[in-house]
Structures are given as structure tokens and as C-alpha cells.
C-alpha positions as CSV (number, residue, x, y, z in Angstrom):
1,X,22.9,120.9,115.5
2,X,26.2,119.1,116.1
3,X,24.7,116.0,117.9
4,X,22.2,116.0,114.4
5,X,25.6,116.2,112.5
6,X,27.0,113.8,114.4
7,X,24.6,111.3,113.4
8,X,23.9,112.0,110.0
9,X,27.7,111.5,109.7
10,X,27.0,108.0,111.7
11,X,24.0,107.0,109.2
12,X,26.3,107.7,105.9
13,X,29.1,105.7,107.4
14,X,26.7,102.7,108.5
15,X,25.9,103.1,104.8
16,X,29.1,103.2,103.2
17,X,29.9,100.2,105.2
18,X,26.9,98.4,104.1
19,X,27.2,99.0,100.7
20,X,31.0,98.0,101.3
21,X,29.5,94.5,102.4
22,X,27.1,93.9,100.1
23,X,29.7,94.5,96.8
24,X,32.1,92.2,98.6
25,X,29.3,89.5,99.2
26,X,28.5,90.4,95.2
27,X,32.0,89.4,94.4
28,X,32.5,86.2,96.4
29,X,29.8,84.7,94.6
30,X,30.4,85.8,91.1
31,X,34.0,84.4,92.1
32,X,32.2,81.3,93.5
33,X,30.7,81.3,90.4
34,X,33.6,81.9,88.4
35,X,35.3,78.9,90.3
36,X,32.9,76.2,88.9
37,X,34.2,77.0,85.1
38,X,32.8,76.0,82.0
39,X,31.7,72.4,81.3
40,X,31.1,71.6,77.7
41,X,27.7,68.9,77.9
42,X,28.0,66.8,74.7
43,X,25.1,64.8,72.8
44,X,24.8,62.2,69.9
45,X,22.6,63.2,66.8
46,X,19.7,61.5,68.0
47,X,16.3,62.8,69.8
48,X,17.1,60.6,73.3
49,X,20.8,61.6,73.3
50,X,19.7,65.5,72.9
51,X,17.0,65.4,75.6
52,X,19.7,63.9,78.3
53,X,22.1,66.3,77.6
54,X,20.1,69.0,77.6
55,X,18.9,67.5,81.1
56,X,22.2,67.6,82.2
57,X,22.9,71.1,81.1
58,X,20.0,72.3,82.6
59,X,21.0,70.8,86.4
60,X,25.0,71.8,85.9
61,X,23.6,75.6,85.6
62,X,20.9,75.3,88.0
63,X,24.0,74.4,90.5
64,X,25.8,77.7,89.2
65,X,28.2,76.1,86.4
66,X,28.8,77.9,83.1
67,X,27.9,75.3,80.3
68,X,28.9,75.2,76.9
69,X,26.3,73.0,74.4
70,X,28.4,70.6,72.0
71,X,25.7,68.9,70.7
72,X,24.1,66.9,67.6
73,X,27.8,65.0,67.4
74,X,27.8,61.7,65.4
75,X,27.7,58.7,66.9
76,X,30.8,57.2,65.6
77,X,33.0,60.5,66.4
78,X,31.6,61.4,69.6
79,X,34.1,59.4,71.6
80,X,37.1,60.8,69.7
81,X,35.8,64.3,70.8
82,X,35.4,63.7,74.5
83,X,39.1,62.2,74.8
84,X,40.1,65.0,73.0
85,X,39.0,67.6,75.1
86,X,36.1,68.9,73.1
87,X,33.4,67.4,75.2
88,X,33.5,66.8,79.4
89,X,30.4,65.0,79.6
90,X,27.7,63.1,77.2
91,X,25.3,60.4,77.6
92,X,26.4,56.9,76.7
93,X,25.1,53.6,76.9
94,X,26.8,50.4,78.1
95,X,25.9,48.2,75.7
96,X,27.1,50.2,73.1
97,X,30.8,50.6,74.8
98,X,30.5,47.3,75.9
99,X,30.4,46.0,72.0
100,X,30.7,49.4,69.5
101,X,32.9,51.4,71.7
102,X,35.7,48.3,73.1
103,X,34.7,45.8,71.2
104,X,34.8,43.5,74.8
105,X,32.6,40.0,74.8
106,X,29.2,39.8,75.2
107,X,27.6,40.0,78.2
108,X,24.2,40.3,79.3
109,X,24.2,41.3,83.0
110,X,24.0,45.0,83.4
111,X,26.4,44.6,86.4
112,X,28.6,43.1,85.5
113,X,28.8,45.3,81.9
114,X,28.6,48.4,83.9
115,X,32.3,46.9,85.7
116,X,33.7,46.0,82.7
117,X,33.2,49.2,80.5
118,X,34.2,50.8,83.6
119,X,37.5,49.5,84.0
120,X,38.2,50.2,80.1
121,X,37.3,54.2,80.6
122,X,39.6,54.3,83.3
123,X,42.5,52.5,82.0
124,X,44.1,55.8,80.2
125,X,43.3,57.7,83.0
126,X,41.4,60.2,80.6
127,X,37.7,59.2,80.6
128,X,35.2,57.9,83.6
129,X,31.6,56.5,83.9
130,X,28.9,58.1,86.2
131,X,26.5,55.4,87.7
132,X,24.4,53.6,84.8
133,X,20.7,54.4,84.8
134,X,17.6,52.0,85.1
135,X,16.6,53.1,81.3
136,X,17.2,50.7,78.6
137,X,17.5,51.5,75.4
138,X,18.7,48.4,73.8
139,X,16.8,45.8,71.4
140,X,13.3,44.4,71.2
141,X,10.6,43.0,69.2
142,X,7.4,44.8,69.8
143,X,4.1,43.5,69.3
144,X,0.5,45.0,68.8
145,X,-1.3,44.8,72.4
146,X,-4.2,43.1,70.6
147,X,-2.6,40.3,69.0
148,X,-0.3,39.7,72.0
149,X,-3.8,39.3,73.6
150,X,-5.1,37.4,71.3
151,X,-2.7,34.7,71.7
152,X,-1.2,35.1,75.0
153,X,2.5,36.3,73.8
154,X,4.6,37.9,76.4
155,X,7.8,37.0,75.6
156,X,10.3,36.1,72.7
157,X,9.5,32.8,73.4
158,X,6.0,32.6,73.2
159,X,6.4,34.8,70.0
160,X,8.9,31.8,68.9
161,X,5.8,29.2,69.9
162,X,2.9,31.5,68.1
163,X,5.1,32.5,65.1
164,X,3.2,30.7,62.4
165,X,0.2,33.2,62.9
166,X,2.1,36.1,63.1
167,X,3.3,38.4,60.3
168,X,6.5,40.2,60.9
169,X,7.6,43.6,59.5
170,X,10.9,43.1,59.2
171,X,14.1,45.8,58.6
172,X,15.9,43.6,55.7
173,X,19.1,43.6,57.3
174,X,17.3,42.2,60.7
175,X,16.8,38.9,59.3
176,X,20.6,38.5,59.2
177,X,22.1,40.1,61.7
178,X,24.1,37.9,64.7
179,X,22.2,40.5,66.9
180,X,19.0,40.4,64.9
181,X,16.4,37.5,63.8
182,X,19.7,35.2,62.7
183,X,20.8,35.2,66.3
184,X,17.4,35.2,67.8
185,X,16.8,31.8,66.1
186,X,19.9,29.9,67.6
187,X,18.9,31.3,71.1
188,X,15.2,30.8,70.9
189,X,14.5,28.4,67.6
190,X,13.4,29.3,64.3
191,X,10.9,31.8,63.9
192,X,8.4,30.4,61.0
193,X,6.6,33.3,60.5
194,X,2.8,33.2,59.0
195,X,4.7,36.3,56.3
196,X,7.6,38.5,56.8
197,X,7.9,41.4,54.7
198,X,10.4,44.1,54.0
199,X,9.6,47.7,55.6
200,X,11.5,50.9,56.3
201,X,12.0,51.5,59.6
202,X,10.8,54.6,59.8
203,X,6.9,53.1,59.0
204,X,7.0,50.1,61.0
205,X,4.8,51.1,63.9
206,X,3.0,52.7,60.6
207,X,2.4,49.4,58.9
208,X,0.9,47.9,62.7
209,X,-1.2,50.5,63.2
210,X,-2.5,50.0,59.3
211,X,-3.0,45.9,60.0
212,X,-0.2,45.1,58.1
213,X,1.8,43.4,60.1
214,X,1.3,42.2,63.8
215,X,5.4,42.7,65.1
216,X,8.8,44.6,64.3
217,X,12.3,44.8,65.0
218,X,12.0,47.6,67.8
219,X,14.2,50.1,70.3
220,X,13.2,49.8,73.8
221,X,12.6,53.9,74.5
222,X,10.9,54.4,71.1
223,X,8.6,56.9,71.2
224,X,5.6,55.0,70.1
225,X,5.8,52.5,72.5
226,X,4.2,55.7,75.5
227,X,0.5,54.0,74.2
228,X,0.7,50.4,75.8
229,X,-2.5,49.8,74.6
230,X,-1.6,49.8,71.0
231,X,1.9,48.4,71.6
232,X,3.5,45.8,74.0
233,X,7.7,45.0,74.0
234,X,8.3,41.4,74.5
235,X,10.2,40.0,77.7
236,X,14.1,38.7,76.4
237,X,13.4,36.2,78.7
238,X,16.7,34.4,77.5
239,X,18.4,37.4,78.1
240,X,19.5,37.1,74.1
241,X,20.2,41.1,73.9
242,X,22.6,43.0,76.5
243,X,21.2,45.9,78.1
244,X,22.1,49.1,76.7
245,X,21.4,51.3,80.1
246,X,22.0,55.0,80.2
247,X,25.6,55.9,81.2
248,X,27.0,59.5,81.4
249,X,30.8,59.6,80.4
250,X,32.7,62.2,82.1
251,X,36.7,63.7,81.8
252,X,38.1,62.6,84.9
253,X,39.9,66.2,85.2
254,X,36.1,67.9,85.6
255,X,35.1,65.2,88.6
256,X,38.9,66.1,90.1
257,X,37.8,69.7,90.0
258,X,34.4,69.4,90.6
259,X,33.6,66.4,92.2
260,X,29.9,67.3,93.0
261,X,29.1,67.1,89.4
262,X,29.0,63.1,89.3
263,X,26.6,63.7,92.8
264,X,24.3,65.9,90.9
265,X,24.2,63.6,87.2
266,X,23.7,60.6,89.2
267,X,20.8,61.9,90.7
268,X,19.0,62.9,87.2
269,X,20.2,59.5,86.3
270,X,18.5,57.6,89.3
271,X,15.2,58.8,87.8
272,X,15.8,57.6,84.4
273,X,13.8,54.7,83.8
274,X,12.4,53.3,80.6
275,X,9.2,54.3,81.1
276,X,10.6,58.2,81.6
277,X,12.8,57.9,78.4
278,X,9.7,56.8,76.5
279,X,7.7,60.0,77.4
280,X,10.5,62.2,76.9
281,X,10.9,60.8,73.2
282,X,7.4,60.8,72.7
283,X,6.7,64.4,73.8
284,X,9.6,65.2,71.2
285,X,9.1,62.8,68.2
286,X,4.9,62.4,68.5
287,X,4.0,65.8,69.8
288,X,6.8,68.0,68.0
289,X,7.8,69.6,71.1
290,X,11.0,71.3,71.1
291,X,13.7,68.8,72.6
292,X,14.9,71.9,74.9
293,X,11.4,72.8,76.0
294,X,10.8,69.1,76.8
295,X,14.5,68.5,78.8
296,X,13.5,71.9,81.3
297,X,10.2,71.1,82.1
298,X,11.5,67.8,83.3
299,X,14.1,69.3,85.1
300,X,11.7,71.3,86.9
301,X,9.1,68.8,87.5
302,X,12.3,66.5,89.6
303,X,14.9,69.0,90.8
């Protein structure tokens, strides 16, 4: 009876111990946990801007950070709010900083853009840039597949050549832009197109599809342009427009605390090509998915 005693008293003691372990284990990673923080992931008011983020968000707390959504921020404020402390991270784009953001010179290699906009983040010692994605969302002309066929247009400049047959929806405003059909013409020629008529943007693709119009003032990652066989983005092949490549911009306090967080944005961002930012939009702005829904089920399809 007391050797039974003896190791029932053994048993509850193993127990104790056990149970001891396991609540300390329990609270090393909820302090682990704890460690990480909150990091407040920032977006613009736009459908591309709110997948990334969401993206982002969705990797930061798959890698046990606590994140805090600041989204749907307007473009011209959201740079304010991330040197003020209200955001740590949002998606940028180069081009944009480049000429919106520093109003710095034009260029037109991403390289060298990416170094330049850079060196102005940093020179506060506030703000920092995660490595710029293969994505480009910048300027374009797009062109219905057909009639590129038709007449063997690939680039701006065979666009330039074929222009008298072509009918161009155009944005107003486009015509006369530096950065718009104005500046296309001193880089390329002038664009005597068979008509040009006025739409709003938000028909253009619209007015193609109707045989309306055979081109239009595009953005590279538009949603419509996922069916190549209805629509076809000309080559710059003058290299007219910068790039505006995908470019998280980060507090350089977070990467100081948590330095894996540029290791695990870069590699989201290493997958973000132009093709993939097309889908994404698509599945959002076409299909009327849910921009959340849409930003998980890529995270899980590449984690």
C-alpha cells in the first residue's frame, strides 16, 4: 500500500511538473508574440493599393505580428500619415515618389529611380524603401488585340506609323498632358489620328469592346487588360513613361525592431509581377470579389 502511495504521489508530481512546463512554454510564446508589437499596414483608396496591403497584413500575422488595418487613405495624404506615425508600412510606387512624392527629374530606368527615391526616404532618417517589385503600374496605351493584328502594331511607335486608321478614345485632359498624348508627340511624332473622341474613363475599355474606338489612354495593371485576347498594351519602346514599380515604404524604427519584416515583404514583393497585379484587380473589379477574400487566397496559394 505505501509503495502504491508512493507512486501515485510520483505520478501527481510528474504531473504538476508537466503542467508547470507546459504554462511556462504557453507564456514564452504569447511573450514571443507580444515582442513583435503592433504594426499598422496602410493602403491608398484604390482597388490595387488595398489588395497589397491586405497581402502584407496577411504575411505580417502569419509570422505572429499583431496588425492594425489603416486603410482606404487618400493618395495625396498618405505620405503625411506614415511620417507621422499613423502608418508603419504601405505600398508605394517609384514613379510616383520619384515625380508626385519629390518632385526629382525624370527618369526612366527603374534602377536607377529605385536609388534615387531611396536616398530621398532616407535622408530624414524617418522613412525607408523595401526592394521595388517587377509590377508596373505606370502609363500605357492599350489597343484592341484585333486591330493590333490587323495592322501589325506592337508598339507606340508602330501606333505613331498606323495612326491615320486608328480611332482613339481619348480622356480630354490626355491630349494635353506633358505625360500624356502632348508629350508622346515630341518623343514619338504626331499622332494623326483617323478620329479622336472624348470619353470618360470609366467606359473606355467599354467603348472598345462596343467598336467605338480601337485604343485609349490606359494603366498598365488595369483590370481589363487579364483577357489578352481582347486587349494588348503597347511596348514604350522609347522608354517615354517611367516605370511606376511596386515599392513598400516602411518606418525605419519597425525594420530597427523587427528587421525580419523587410525579409518577409520582399518576398511577397518578388512575386509581384504585372501579370499577378492584373489578376488580382481583375478578380476584384470584374468578378466583384471581396478585395480581402482575394489578398488571402493569394497569400495562401505563395506562402
Amino acid at each position: 500500500m505505501k509503495m502504491k502511495k508512493s507512486i501515485i504521489s510520483g505520478l501527481v508530481a510528474l504531473t504538476v511538473i508537466a503542467l508547470a512546463a507546459c504554462g511556462n512554454s504557453a507564456g514564452t510564446a504569447s511573450s514571443s508574440a507580444a515582442e513583435k508589437g503592433t504594426i499598422k499596414v496602410g493602403s491608398k483608396d484604390f482597388t490595387e493599393s488595398l489588395v497589397i496591403s491586405e497581402i502584407y497584413a496577411d504575411a505580417l500575422e502569419d509570422h505572429g505580428y499583431t496588425v492594425e488595418r489603416v486603410q482606404n487613405i487618400a493618395s495625396s495624404v498618405i505620405s503625411q500619415s506614415i511620417e507621422a506615425g499613423e502608418v508603419d508600412i504601405y505600398p508605394e510606387y517609384t514613379g510616383t515618389a520619384l515625380l508626385s512624392i519629390f518632385d526629382l527629374p525624370l527618369e526612366t530606368d527603374p534602377d536607377a529611380i529605385f536609388e534615387t527615391v531611396k536616398a530621398a526616404y532616407e535622408a530624414d532618417g524617418v522613412l525607408t524603401v523595401l526592394d521595388y517589385a517587377p509590377g508596373n503600374d505606370g502609363q500605357g496605351i492599350a489597343i484592341k488585340t484585333s486591330v493590333a493584328e490587323e495592322y501589325g502594331i506592337a508598339t507606340i511607335s508602330d501606333l505613331q506609323a498606323n495612326a491615320d486608321k486608328i480611332r482613339f478614345a481619348s480622356q480630354g485632359e490626355f491630349d494635353e498632358r506633358a505625360d500624356g498624348l502632348k508629350g508622346l508627340a515630341d518623343a514619338y511624332g504626331e499622332f494623326n489620328f483617323a478620329s479622336s473622341t472624348v470619353y470618360d474613363n470609366s467606359l473606355k475599355y467599354q467603348v472598345l469592346l462596343n467598336d467605338e474606338a480601337d485604343a485609349t489612354p490606359a494603366y498598365t495593371t488595369e483590370g481589363q487588360l487579364s483577357d489578352k485576347s481582347e486587349f494588348t498594351v503597347l511596348e514604350d519602346d522609347k522608354q517615354f513613361w517611367p516605370p511606376y514599380n511596386l515599392m513598400p515604404v516602411v518606418r525605419q524604427a519597425v525594420l530597427a525592431d523587427n528587421p525580419e519584416v523587410a525579409e518577409i515583404i520582399n518576398q511577397i514583393d518578388a512575386g509581384m509581377d504585372t501579370d499577378t497585379l492584373i489578376e488580382l484587380n481583375a478578380k476584384v473589379d470584374l468578378d466583384g470579389e471581396d478585395y480581402a477574400t482575394v489578398a488571402k487566397e493569394y497569400y495562401e496559394s505563395v506562402k
